[in-house]
C-alpha positions in Angstrom: 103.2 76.0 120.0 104.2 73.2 121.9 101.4 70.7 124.0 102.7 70.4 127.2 103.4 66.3 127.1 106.0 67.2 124.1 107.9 69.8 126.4 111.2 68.0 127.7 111.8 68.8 131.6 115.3 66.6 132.0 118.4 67.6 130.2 119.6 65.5 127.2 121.9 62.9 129.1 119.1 62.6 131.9 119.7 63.8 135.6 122.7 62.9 137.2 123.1 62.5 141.1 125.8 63.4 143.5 128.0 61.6 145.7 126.8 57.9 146.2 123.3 58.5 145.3 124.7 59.8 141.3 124.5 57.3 138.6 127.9 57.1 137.2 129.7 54.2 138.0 126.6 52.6 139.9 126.6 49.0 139.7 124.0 46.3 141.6 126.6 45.5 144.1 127.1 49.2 145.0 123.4 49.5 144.8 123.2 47.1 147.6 126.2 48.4 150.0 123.6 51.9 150.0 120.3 50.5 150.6 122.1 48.2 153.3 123.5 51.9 154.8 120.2 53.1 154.7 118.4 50.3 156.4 121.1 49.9 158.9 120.9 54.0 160.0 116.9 53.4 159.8 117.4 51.2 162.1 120.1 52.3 164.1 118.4 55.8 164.9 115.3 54.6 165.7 117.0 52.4 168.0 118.9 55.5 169.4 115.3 57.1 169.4 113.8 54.8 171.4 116.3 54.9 174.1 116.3 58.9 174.2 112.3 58.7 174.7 113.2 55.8 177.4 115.2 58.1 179.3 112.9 60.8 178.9 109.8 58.6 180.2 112.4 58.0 183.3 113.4 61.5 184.3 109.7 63.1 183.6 108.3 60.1 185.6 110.5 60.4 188.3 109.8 64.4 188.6 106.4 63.6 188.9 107.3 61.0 191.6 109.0 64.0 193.3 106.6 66.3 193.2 103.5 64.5 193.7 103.3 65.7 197.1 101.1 62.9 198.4 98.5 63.5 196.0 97.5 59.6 194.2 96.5 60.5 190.9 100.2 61.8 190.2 101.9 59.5 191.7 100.0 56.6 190.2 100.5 59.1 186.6 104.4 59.4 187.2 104.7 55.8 187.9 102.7 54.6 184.8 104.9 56.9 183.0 108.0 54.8 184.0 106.4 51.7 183.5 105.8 52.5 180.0 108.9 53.6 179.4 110.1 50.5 180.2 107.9 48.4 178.7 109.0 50.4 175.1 112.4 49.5 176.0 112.1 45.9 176.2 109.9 45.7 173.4 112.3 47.6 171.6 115.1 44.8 172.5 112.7 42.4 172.0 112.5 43.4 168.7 115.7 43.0 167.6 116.4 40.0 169.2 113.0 38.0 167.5 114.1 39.7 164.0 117.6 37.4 165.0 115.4 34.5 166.1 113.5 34.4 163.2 116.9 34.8 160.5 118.6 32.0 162.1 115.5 29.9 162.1 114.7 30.8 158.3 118.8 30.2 157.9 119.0 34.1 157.4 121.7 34.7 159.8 122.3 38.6 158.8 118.1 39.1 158.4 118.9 42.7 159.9 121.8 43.2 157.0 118.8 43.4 153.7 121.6 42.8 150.9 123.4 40.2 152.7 119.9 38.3 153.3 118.7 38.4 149.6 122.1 37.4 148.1 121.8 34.4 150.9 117.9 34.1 149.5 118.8 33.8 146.2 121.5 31.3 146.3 
């Protein structure tokens, strides 16, 4: 019988991906181009995120404003519920824009663009 480290789980010829996750034909420079996708969706949909949540804040803050009926403690609630919102929003551009800063000080002018900024690195 068998111990259990000698049993072999993957097939003879390994496990093989699909589409432009499989191995076959990967090369470093391909390699690169995905990870770059990924981290450029990461970021793009949080970005996309942010600004749903922003609007969100807005509307459910302003509702509040609406129906707070002179009562303080929801109108002061709504309000600091827009002001948050806000605040994430420009923090959120902030972001992006001291990631830029900081590339073009390093001399990293694509610091958002991961494969671009090691190949400029590594020169």
């Amino acid at each position: 019988m068998k111990q259990l480290a000698q049993i072999e789980i993957a097939p003879p010829g390994g496990f093989r991906g699909f589409g432009s996750l499989g191995l076959e034909g990967l090369t470093a420079e391909s390699g690169g181009a995905i990870f770059n996708t990924f981290i450029s969706t990461a970021i793009g949909v949080m970005t996309i995120v942010a600004f749903i949540w922003f609007v969100f804040l807005i509307f459910i803050g302003a509702f509040g404003v609406m129906t707070a009926g002179g009562d303080k403690q929801a109108l002061e609630s709504a309000k600091t519920r827009i002001r948050n919102g806000l605040i994430g929003v420009v923090i959120v551009i902030a972001a992006i824009f001291l990631f830029q800063l900081v590339g073009y000080i390093l001399g990293i002018p694509n610091i958002l663009n991961p494969g671009e900024a090691v190949r400029q690195i590594s020169k």
